[in-house]
N, C-alpha and C positions, 0 to 999 in steps of 0.2 A: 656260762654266765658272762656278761659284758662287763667291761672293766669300768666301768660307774657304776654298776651293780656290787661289783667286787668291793670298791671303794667304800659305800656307802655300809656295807655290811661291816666292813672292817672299823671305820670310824666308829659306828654305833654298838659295835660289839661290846667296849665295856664304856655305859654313860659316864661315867667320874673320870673316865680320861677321855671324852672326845675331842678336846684341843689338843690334847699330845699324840693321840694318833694322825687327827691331821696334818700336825707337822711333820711327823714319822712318816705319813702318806707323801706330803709334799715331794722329802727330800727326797723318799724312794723314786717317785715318777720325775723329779728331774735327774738325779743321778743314773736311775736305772730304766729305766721306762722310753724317756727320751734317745736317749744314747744306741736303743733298738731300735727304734722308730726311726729315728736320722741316720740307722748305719747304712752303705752304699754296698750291698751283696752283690760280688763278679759275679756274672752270668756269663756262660758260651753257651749260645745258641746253634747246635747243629742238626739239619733238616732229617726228615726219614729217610733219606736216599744216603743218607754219610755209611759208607761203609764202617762194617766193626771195626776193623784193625785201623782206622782211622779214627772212632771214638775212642778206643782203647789208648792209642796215641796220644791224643790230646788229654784224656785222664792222667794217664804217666806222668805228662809233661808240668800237668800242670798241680798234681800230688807234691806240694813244698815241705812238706810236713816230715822227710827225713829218713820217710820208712820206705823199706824199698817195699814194690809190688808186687805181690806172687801172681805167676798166671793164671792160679786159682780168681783171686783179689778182681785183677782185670775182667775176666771174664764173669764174676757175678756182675762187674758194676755194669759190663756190656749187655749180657743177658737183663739183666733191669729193663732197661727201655723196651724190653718184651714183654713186658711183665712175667718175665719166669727169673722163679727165685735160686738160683743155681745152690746155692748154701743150704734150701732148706730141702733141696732133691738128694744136696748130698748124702745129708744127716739122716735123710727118709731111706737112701739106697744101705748106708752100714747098718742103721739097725733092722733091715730086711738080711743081711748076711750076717748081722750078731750070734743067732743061733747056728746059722746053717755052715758055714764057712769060718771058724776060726781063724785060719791063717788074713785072713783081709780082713779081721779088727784091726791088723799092724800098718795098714794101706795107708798112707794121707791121700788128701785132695789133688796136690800137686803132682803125687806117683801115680795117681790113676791119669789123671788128665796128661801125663807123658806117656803112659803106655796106652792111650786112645789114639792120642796122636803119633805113636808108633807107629802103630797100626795102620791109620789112615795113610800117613803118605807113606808107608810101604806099598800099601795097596794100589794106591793113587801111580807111585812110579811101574810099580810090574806091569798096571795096566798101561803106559801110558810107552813104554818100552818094549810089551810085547808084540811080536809080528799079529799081524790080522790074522784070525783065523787057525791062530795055536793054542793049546791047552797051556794055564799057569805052569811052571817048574815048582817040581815039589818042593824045592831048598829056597833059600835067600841066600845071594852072593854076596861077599863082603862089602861090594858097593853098588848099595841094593836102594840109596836115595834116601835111607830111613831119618829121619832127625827128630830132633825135641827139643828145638828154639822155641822162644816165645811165639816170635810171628809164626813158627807152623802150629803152634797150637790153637793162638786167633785165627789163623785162618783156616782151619779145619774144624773149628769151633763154625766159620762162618759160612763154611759150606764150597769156598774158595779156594786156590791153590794160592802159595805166594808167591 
């Protein structure tokens, strides 16, 4: 419905008061109405080409509001511009393990999304450290490159190394 539609409907709603709703309308649309209308919403504009951990960056940064960010947090708002809903894969992934897997009801978002990212640049370094043309080693050495920074999570989130 259009907000002259709106209006119109609200003035006439009760006949014995249609001057006092109008003023009641009045003062709503310059108190409230206007004040949305004229507000100046920041915009940052960043192209398709911006790397994640560069969007993420700039969301961080620019998050004033006190609360710090989980890398869970960052990465739904990154994943957004994919239009993939990370929060509601999450919430579709525990109640696929609610019956089957007890023990990962106790997982949060941010302990998985570290032990993916475990994973990955574990991986990432064996491979990246092994000679040409030799079989993995069955163990991981105590400094085997593993981490669970933010930035290793965006960027293994992004498909990139950091």
């Amino acid at each position: 419905m259009k907000k002259a539609q709106w209006m119109m409907r609200f003035i006439q709603h009760s006949p014995e008061r249609q001057s006092e709703n109008l003023e009641l309308w009045s003062k709503f649309h310059e108190v409230v109405v206007k004040a949305f209308e004229q507000y100046q919403l920041p915009v940052i504009e960043l192209g398709k080409s911006t790397p994640r951990q560069a969007v993420c960056q700039v969301f961080e940064k620019v998050n004033t509001g006190g609360v710090t960010l989980t890398v869970f947090e960052l990465l739904t708002a990154t994943f957004a511009a994919d239009v993939f809903d990370l929060r509601q894969d999450w919430a579709d992934r525990r109640a696929q393990w609610a019956g089957k897997y007890g023990i990962l009801s106790e997982v949060a978002n941010t302990d998985f999304l570290q032990a993916v990212t475990l994973l990955a640049t574990y991986e990432r370094h064996r491979a990246a450290t092994r000679p040409a043309g030799t079989k993995p080693p069955s163990r991981a050495s105590a400094a085997d490159g593993r981490t669970c920074s933010t930035s290793s999570s965006l960027s293994t989130a992004s498909g990139h190394p950091p």
